[in-house]
N, C-alpha and C positions, 0 to 999 in steps of 0.2 A: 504494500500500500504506500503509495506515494506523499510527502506530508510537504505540504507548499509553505515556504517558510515568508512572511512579508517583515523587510524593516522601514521603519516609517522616519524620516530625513528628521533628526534632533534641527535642524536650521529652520526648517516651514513646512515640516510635516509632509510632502509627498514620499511617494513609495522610490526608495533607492533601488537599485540594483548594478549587479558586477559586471566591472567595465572588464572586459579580457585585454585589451588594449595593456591599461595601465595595472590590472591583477588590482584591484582598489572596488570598491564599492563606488556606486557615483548616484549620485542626484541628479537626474536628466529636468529638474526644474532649475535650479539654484546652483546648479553646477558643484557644487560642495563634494570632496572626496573624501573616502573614508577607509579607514583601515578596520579589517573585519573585527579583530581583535576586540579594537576602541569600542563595533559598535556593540561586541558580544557584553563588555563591560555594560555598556547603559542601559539594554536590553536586562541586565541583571539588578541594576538600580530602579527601573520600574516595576520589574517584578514583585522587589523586596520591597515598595512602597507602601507601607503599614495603611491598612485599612479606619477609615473614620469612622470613630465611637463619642458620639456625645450625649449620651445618655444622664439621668439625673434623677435623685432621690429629694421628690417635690413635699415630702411632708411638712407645710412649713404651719405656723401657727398651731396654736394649741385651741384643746374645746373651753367656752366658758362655762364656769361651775355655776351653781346655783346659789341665785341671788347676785350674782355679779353685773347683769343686767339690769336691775330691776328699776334704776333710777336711767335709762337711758331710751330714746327716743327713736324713731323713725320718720324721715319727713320724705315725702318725692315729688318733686315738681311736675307740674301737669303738662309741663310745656315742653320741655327735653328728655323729661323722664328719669333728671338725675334723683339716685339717693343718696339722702344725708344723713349722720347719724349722730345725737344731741344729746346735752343733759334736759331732765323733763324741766327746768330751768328757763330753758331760752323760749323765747315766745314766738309772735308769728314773724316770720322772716322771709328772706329771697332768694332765692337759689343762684347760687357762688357762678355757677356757671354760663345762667342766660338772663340775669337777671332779673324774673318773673315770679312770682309767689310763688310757695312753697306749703302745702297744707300737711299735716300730722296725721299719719295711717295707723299709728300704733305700733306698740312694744316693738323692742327691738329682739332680734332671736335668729339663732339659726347659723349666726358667720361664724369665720373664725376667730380666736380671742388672738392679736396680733402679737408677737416674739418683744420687739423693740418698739421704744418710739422716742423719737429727740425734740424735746420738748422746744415750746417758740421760745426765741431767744429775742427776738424784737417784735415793738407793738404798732399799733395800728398806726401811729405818729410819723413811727420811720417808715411805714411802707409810703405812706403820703409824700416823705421830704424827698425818699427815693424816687417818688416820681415827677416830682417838682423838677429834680437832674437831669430827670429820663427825658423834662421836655430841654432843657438847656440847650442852645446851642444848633435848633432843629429850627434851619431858619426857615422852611416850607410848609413849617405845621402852623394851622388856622391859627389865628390871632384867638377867639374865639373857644376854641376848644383848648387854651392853657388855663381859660377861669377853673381853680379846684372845685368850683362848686358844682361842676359838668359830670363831676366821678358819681356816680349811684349809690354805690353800693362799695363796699369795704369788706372784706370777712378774712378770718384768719380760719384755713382749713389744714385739715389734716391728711393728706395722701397717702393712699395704701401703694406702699412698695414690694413687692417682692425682690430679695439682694441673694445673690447666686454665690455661691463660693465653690471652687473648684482644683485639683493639680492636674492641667493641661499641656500635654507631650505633643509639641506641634513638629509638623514636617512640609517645608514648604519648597515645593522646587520652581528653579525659575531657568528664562533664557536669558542670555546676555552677551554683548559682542562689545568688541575694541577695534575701534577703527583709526586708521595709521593712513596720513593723505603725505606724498613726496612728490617731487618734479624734476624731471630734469631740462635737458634746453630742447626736448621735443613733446614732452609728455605730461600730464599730470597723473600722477595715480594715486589710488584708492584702495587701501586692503582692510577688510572683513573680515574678523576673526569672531565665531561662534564658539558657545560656553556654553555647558548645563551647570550650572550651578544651583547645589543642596544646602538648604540652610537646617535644623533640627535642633529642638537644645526643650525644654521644659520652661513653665511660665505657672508661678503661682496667685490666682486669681481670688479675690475676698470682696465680700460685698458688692457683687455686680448689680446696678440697680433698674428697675425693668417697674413702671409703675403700673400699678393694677387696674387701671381705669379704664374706659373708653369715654368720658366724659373729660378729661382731662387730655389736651393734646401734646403729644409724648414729646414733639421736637419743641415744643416749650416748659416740659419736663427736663428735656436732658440741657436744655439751653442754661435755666439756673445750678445746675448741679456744677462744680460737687458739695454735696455736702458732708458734711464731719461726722462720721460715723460713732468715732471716740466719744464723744457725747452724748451715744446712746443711752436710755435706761431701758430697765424690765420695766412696762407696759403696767400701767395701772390708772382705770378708768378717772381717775382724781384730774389724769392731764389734759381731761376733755371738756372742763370746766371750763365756759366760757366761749369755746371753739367748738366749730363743726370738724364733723371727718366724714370724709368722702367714703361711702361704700363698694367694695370693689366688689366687680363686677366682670373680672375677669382673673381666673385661679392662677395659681401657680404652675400648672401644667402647662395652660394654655400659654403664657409669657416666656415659654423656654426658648421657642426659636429670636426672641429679640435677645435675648441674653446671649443664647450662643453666637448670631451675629456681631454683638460687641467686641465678644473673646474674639471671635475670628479676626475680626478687622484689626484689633490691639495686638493679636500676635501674627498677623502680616506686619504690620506697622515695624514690632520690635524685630522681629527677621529683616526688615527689606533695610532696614537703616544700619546691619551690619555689611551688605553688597556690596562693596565700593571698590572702584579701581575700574568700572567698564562703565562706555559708551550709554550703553541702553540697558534697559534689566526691565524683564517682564516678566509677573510671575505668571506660572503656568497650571499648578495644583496646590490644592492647601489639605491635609487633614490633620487631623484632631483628635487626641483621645482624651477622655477627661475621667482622672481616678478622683473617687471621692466628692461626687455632684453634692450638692447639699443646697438646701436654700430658706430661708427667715424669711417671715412676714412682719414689716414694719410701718411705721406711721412716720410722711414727712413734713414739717410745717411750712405751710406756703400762705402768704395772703394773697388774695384775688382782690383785684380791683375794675371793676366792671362800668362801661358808659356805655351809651348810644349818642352817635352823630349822625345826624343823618340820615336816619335810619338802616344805620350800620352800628354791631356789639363790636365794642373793642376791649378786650380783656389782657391787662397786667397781669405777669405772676412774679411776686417775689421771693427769695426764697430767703424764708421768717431766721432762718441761722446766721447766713451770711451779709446777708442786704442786696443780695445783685437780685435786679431789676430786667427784666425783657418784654417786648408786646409790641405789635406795629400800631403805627400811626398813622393820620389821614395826613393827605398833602391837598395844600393851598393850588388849586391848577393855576390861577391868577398869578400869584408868587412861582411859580416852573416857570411858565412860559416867558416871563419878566426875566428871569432867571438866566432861559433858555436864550433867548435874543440877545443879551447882554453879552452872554461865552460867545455866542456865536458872531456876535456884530465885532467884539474882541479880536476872536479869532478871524477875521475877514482883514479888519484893518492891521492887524500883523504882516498877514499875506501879502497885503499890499504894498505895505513897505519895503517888505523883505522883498519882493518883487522892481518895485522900483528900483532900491538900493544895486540890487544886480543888472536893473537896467544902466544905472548909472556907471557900472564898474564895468 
């Protein structure tokens, strides 16, 4: 039985085969030659290319005991369908997210009692002055929409996080060339020189954080982070006093693929910024294995700060530990376009001179 053997060109991936000419392998795309030997070697480092394992042990949060609830609330806005979750304390309120009322369904039951939670460290004041900065400096934002008294709504919430911890054995292979340009008094040349190059080594990860919401938008989740994990405490409903927490609404199972996405991308990141010394570097496969998945349910303090302009929501988050501040803002098209004709009438009369000037020269 005949066994047809393909090697596939390490340079751009067509099928090589043996030149008799030169006794060499050759690339009839890329012209690239190769010594069998070489390619029996990389043929043997694909092989041996460890299989991706990223699996994880998502028990995170513990059950609440009895009576641990008994003074705490359930609120869901009719409008987004967010849930909030309160001491029987706080009265009627607006929902942190879309800014529309918020009515009380009853007892709270059923989730899980959260690992951690790092309590606010700043008050409603500082999210305010924070955002006083946030407009500094924004010379296209409406005159109009800096009065503070445009903000709605204020709240200091609590976000359920899910934080991943894991020891991640990453293997990441890539292409890479050096390229060498010479001349002499008839030629110019150009030499391409291809690489595989294997990067490997282990990456230990702790508190990867992955927020539980779907109400909460995650790339203005990951925008205030990080926050200071070292500050955690063990979770005790006394720190809900005062502030809402956001109900998550989405498990720790379900949030594994964003988590694993962060490892992957942070340990591409720490491989590729060891590659140095070539032309180009393109990575080509990433896997993964992750000993010891593990992952905590925790509470983040974030204030929301919620307007409408316009008939557009525009919501602040700050994050209650650190003070950093994110959220877009509307722009003046009045002030652009003023803006705009100014660079550009700038930029014209430049041209012109610099035009003349080389007329004159």
């Amino acid at each position: 039985m005949a066994v047809l053997m393909e090697f596939k060109c390490p340079c751009c991936d067509g099928s090589i085969e043996f030149d008799s000419d030169l006794q060499k392998m050759k690339c009839p795309y890329c012209s690239t030659e190769f010594e069998m030997e070489d390619l029996k070697a990389y043929d043997e480092v694909l092989k041996n290319q460890p299989e991706e394992d990223m699996q994880w042990q998502t028990a995170a949060g513990t059950q609440w005991q009895a009576g641990e609830t008994d003074g705490m609330r359930l609120y869901v806005c009719n409008t987004c369908g967010g849930e909030i979750v309160a001491d029987e304390t706080t009265g009627a309120t607006e929902c942190p997210f879309c800014g529309n009322s918020v009515v009380m369904t009853g007892q709270f039951a059923g989730d899980l009692k959260p690992d951690l939670v790092i309590p606010f460290k700043l008050d409603k004041k500082d999210a305010m002055e924070a955002l006083k900065k946030h407009y500094h400096g924004k010379k296209l934002l409406p005159k109009v929409f800096k009065d503070e008294n445009r903000i709605k709504e204020v709240k200091g919430v609590y976000v359920p996080f899910w934080l991943f911890g894991a020891d991640a054995d990453g293997y990441v292979r890539y292409k890479a060339t050096r390229v060498r340009f010479w001349s002499d008094s008839n030629y110019n040349y150009t030499e391409t020189r291809h690489y595989s190059v294997v990067r490997a080594g282990g990456i230990d990860f702790e508190n990867v954080p992955v927020d539980g919401s779907t109400k909460m938008d995650d790339t203005l989740m990951e925008s205030i982070e990080p926050f200071d994990i070292s500050e955690a405490v063990d979770f005790q409903t006394a720190y809900l006093s005062g502030f809402l927490a956001d109900r998550y609404d989405v498990d720790a199972e379900s949030s594994i693929q964003r988590a694993n996405d962060r490892i992957r991308r942070t340990t591409e990141d720490a491989f590729a910024s060891t590659v140095m010394g070539y032309s180009t570097v393109v990575p080509v496969s990433t896997n993964i294995r992750l000993n010891n998945g593990n992952a905590k349910y925790a509470l983040y303090p974030v204030w929301l700060l919620t307007t409408k302009w316009n008939g557009k929501n525009y919501t602040f988050a700050m994050n209650a530990q650190t003070g950093k501040l994110v959220g877009d803002l509307p722009m003046d098209k009045g002030l652009f376009w003023k803006w705009l004709l100014g660079v550009t009438g700038a930029v014209s009369a430049a041209v012109f001179a610099l035009s003349y000037l080389i007329w004159l020269l």
